[in-house]
N, C-alpha and C positions, 0 to 999 in steps of 0.2 A: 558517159552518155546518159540520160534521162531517162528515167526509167517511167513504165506506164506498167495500169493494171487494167485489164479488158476482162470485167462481166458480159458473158454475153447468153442471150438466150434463142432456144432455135425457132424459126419461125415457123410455118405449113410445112413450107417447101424442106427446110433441115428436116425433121422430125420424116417424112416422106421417104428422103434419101438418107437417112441415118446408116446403113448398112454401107454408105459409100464416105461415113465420116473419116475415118481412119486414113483414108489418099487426101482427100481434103484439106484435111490436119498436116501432110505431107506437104502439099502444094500448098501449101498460106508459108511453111516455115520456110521453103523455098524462096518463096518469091517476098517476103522480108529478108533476106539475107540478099537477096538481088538489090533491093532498095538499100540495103545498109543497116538494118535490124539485126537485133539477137533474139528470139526464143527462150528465155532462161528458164521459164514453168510453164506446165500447161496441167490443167487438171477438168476430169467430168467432174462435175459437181450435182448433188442435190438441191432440193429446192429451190429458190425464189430464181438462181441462176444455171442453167446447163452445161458453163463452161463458163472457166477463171483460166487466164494469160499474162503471166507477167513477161513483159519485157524490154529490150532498152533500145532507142533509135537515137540517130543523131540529132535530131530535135525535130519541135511540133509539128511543123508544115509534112516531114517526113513522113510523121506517126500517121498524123491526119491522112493526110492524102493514102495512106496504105487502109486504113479504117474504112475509107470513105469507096475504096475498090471493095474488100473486104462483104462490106453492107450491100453492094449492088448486087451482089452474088444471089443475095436472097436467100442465103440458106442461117443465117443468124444476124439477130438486131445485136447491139453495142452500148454500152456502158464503160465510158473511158475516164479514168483516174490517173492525174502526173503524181509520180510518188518518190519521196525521198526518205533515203533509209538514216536510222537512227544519229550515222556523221553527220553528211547534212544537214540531219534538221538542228543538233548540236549549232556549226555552225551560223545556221540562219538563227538563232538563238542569242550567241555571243553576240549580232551586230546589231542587236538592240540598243536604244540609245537606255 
């Protein structure tokens, strides 16, 4: 499946209800696993971002569309990376002409 990376950082509203991130966190891994997502990382982070997400969905329209619920929520904006690990990019490599 295709893997993505989501920077995100929290908005008013996040930072406000931070104390309720942890169920949050809960119900996002939830409801991508509903849609057909995996959860493989999830980290707080310092600086420039408050939270990094790797994960893998069955393709964009999927990812997107979970992203795009995700954001309405209002409690973090989105910074979305498609990302391929070292075979892959291997691959996309040898089909150089």
């Amino acid at each position: 499946m295709p893997r993505y990376i989501a920077l995100m950082k929290l908005t008013e509203q996040g930072i406000k209800n931070i104390k309720n991130a942890p169920q949050r966190l809960e119900e996002a891994v939830a409801g991508m696993e509903k849609m057909g997502g995996k959860m493989l990382e999830f980290y707080a982070t310092m600086g420039e971002y408050d939270y990094v997400a790797v994960s893998d969905w069955p393709d964009d329209d999927t990812a997107m569309t979970f992203l795009l619920m995700l954001g309405s929520l209002g409690n973090v904006r989105t910074t979305t990376l498609k990302a391929w690990d070292a075979q892959q990019f291997g691959g996309l490599i040898q089909k150089m002409p």
